[in-house]
NUKEZA-955480 format. One record per residue (C-alpha): residue in three letters; y, z, x; residue number from 0. Coordinates in steps of 0.5 Angstrom, whole numbers, plus 500, padded with zeros to 3 digits. Layout:
N
<pt residuo="ALA" yy="Y" zz="Z" xx="X" num="NUM"/>
...
REM end
This chain:
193
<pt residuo="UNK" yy="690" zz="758" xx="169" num="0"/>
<pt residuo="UNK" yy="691" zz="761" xx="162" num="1"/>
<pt residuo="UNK" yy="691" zz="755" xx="158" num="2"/>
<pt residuo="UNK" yy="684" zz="753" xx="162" num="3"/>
<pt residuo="UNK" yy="682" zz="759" xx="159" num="4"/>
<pt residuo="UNK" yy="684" zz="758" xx="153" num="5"/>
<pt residuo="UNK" yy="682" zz="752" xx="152" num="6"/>
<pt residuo="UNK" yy="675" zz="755" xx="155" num="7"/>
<pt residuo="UNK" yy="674" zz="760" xx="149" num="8"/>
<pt residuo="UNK" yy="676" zz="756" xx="144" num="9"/>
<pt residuo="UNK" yy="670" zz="751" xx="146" num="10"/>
<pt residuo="UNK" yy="665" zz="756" xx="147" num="11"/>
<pt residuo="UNK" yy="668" zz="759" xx="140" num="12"/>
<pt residuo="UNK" yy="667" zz="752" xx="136" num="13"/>
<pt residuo="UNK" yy="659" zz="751" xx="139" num="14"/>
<pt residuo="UNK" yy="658" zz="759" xx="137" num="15"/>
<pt residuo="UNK" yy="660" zz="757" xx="130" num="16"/>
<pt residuo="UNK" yy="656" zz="751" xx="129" num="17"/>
<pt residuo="UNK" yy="649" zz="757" xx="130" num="18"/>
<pt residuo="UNK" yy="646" zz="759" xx="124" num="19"/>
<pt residuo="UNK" yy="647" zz="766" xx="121" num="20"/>
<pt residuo="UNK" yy="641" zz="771" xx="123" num="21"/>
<pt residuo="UNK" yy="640" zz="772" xx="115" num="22"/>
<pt residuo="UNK" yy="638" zz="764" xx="114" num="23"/>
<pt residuo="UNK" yy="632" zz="764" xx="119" num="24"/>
<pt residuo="UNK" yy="633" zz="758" xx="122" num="25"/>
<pt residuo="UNK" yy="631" zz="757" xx="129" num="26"/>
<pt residuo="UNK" yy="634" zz="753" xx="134" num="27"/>
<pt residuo="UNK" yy="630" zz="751" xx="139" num="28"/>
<pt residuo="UNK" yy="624" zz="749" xx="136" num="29"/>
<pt residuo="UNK" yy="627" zz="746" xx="131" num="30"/>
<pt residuo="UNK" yy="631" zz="742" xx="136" num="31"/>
<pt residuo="UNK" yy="624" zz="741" xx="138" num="32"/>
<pt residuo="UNK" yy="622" zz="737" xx="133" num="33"/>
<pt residuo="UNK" yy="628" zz="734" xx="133" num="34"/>
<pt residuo="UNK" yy="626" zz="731" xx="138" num="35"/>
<pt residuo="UNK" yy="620" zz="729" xx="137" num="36"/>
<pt residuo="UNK" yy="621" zz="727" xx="131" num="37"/>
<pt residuo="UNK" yy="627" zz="721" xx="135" num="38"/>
<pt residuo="UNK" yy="621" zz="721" xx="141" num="39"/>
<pt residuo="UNK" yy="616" zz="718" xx="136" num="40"/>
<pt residuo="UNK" yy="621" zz="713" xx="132" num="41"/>
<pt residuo="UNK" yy="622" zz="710" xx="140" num="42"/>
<pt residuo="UNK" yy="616" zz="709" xx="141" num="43"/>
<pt residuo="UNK" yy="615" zz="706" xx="134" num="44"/>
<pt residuo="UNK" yy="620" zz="701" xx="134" num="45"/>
<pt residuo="UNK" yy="619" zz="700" xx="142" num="46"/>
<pt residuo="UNK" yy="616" zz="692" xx="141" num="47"/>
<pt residuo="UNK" yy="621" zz="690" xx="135" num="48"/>
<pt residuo="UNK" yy="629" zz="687" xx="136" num="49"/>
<pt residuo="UNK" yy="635" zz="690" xx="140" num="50"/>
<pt residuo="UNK" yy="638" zz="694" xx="133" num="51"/>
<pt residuo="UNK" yy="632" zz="696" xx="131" num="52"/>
<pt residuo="UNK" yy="630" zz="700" xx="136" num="53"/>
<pt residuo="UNK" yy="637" zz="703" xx="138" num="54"/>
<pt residuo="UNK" yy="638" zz="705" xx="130" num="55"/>
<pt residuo="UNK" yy="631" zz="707" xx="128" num="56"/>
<pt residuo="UNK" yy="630" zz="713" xx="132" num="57"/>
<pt residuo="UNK" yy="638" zz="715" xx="131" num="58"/>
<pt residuo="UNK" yy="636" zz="715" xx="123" num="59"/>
<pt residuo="UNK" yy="629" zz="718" xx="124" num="60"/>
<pt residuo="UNK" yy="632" zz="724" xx="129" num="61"/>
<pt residuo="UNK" yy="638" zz="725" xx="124" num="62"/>
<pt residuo="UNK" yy="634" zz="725" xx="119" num="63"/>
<pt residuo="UNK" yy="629" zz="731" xx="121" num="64"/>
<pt residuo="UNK" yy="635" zz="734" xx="124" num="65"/>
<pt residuo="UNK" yy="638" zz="735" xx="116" num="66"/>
<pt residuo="UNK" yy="630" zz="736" xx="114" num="67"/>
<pt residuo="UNK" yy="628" zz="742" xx="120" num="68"/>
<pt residuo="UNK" yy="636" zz="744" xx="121" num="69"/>
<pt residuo="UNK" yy="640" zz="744" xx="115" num="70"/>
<pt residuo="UNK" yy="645" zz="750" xx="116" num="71"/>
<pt residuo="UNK" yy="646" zz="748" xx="123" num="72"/>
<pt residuo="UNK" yy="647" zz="741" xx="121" num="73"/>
<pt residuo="UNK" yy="652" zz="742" xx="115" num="74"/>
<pt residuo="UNK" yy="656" zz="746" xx="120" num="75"/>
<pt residuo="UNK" yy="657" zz="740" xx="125" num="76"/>
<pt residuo="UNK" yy="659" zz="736" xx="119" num="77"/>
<pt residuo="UNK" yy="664" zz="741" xx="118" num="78"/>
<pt residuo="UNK" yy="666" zz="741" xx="125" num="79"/>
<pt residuo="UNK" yy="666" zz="733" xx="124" num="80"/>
<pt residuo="UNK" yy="670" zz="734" xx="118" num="81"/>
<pt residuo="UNK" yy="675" zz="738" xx="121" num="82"/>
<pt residuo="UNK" yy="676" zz="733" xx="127" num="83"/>
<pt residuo="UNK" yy="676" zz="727" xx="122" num="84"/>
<pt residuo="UNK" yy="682" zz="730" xx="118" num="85"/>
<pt residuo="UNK" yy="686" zz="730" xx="124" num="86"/>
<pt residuo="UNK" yy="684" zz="721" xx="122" num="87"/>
<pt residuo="UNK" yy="687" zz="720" xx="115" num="88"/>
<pt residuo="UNK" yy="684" zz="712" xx="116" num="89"/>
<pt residuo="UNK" yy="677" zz="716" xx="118" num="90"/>
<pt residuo="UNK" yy="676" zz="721" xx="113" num="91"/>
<pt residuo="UNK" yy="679" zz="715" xx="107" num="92"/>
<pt residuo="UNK" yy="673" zz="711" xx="110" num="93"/>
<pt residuo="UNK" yy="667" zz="718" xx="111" num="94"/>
<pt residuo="UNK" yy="670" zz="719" xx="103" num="95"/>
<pt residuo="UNK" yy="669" zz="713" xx="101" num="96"/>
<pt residuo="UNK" yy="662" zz="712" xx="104" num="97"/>
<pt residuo="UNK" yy="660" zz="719" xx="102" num="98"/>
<pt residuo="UNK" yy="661" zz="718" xx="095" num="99"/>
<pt residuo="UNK" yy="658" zz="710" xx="095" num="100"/>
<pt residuo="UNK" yy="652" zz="713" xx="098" num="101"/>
<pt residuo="UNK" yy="652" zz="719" xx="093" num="102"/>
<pt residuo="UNK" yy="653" zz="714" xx="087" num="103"/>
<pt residuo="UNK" yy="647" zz="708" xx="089" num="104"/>
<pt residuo="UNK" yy="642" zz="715" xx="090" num="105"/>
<pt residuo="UNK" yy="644" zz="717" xx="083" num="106"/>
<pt residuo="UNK" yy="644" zz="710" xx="081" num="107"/>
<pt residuo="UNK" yy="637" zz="709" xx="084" num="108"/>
<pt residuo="UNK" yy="634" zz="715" xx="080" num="109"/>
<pt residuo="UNK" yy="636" zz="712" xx="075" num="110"/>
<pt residuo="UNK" yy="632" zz="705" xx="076" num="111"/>
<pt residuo="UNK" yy="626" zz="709" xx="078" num="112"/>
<pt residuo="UNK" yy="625" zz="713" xx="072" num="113"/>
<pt residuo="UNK" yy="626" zz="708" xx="068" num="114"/>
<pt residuo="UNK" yy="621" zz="703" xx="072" num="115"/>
<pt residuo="UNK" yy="616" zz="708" xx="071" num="116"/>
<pt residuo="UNK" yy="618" zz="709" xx="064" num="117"/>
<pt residuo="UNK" yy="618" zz="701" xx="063" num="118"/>
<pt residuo="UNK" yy="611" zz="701" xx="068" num="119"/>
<pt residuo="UNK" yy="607" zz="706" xx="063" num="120"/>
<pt residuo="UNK" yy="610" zz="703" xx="056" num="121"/>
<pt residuo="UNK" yy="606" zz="696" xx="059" num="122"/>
<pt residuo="UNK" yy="600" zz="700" xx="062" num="123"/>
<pt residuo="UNK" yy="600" zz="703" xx="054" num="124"/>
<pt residuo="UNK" yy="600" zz="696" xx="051" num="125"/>
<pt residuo="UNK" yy="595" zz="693" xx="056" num="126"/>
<pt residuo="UNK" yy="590" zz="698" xx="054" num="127"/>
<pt residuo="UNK" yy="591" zz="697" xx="048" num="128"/>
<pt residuo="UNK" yy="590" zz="690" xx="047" num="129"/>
<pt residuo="UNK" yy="584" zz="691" xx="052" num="130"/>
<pt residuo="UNK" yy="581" zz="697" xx="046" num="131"/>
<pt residuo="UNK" yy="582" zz="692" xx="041" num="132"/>
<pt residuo="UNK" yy="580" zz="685" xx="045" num="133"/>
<pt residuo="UNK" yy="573" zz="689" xx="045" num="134"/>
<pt residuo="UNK" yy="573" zz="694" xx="039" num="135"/>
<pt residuo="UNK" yy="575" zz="699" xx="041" num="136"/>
<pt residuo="UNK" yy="578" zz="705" xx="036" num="137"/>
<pt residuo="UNK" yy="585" zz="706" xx="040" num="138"/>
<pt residuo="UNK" yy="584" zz="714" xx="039" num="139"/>
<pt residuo="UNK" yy="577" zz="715" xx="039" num="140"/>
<pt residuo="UNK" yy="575" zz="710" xx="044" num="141"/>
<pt residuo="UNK" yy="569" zz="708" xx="039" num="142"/>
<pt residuo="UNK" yy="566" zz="701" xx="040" num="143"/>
<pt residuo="UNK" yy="564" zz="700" xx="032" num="144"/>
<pt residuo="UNK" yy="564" zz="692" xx="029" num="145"/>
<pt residuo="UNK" yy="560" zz="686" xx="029" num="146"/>
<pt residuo="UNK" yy="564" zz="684" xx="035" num="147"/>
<pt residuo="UNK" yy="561" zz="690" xx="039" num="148"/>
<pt residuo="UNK" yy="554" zz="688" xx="037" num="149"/>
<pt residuo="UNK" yy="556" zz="681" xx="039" num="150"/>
<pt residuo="UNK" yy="558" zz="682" xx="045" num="151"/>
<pt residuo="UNK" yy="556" zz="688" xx="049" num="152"/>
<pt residuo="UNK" yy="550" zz="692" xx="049" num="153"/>
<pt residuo="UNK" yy="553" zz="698" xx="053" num="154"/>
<pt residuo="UNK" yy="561" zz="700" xx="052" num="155"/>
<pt residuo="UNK" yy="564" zz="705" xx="056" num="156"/>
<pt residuo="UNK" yy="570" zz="708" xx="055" num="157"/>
<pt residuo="UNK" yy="572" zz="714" xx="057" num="158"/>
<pt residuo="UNK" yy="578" zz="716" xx="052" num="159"/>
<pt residuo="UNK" yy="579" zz="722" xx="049" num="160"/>
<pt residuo="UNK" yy="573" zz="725" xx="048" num="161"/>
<pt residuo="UNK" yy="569" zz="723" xx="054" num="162"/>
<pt residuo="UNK" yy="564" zz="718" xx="050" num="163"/>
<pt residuo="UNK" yy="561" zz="713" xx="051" num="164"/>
<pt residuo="UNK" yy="558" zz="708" xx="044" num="165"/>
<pt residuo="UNK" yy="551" zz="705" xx="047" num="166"/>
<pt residuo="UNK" yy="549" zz="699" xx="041" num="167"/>
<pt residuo="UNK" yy="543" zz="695" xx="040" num="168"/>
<pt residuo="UNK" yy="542" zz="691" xx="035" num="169"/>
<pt residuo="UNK" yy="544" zz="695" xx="029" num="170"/>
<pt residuo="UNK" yy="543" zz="701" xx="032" num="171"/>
<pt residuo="UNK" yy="549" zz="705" xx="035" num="172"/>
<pt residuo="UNK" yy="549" zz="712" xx="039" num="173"/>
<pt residuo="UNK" yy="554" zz="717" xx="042" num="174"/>
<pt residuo="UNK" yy="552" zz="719" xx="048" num="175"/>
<pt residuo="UNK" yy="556" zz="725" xx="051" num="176"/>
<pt residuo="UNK" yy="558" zz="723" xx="058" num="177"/>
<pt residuo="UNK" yy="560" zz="729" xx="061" num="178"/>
<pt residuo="UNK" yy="552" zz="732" xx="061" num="179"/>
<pt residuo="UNK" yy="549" zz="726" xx="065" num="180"/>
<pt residuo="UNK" yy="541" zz="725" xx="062" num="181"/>
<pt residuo="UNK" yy="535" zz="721" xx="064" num="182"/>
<pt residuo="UNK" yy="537" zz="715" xx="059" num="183"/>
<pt residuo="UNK" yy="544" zz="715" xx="061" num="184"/>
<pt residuo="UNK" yy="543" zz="714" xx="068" num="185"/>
<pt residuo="UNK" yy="538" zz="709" xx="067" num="186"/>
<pt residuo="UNK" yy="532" zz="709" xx="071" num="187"/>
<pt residuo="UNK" yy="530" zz="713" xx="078" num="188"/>
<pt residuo="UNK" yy="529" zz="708" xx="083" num="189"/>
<pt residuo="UNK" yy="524" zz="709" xx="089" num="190"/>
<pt residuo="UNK" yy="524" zz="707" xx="097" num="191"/>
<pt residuo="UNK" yy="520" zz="702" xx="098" num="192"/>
REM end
């Protein structure tokens, strides 16, 4: 009997030391609550897809939000999980192992993010640019001045720095500033008919 006892403390001690510590203002219940939710939702949107799909998503959504809304509380269950793992030596080899490829392919994909942005913006440059100078443009002031932007356009636009925009006809050229609207900027009113 006193081994049933026994043992009757120790589970009740491990589920209480899985609760969060007052200080951190984590609540239980409408966490778990979400929780669900969050697991309830993922069902419901794989509902028409394959068998794994459905077994698995909503496993990984719910695990997901678990972390997200009951990180104290989640991190204690990975280091009651971790307890029980160590009594496995081939298990924790393997949670390692799996833990530190998934640390490193995170860090690896961070990587590869900045440096697609970086690529990105260094063509979105380049292109602009080409652009500017296609059309005769000054790359700084964003001016269209030359024989080309008399050839070609009438009306050239090019909110760069400054906010300017060069109308030219003809030989005429005047710098209008945008960012005062006027009648012959906006062109002319039109009526109901």
């Amino acid at each position: 009997m006193s081994s049933l006892l026994t043992q009757e403390r120790s589970f009740t001690q491990t589920i209480a030391s899985l609760a969060p510590p007052p200080e951190s203002h984590e609540h239980i219940m409408p966490g778990a609550l979400y929780v669900l939710v969050a697991a309830m939702s993922a069902s419901i949107a794989t509902r028409n897809r394959n068998i794994p799909l459905r077994a698995t998503v909503p496993f990984g959504v719910g695990l997901g939000a678990a972390w997200l809304l009951l990180p104290v509380t989640m991190r204690n269950i990975g280091d009651l999980a971790w307890k029980y793992e160590e009594k496995v030596p081939v298990l924790a080899e393997n949670h390692v192992r799996i833990r530190g490829a998934t640390t490193e392919g995170w860090k690896q994909i961070k990587i590869r993010g900045e440096q697609a942005k970086s690529w990105s913006s260094e063509r979105v440059r380049t292109g602009q640019v080409g652009v500017e100078t296609f059309k005769g443009a000054s790359a700084e002031t964003g001016l269209v001045s030359g024989p080309k932007a008399k050839a070609t356009n009438k009306v050239a636009a090019f909110m760069t720095s400054g906010y300017k925009f060069v109308c030219t006809e003809a030989s005429q050229e005047d710098t209008v500033d945008i960012s005062k609207p006027t009648k012959k900027a906006l062109g002319p009113k039109r009526t109901k008919s």
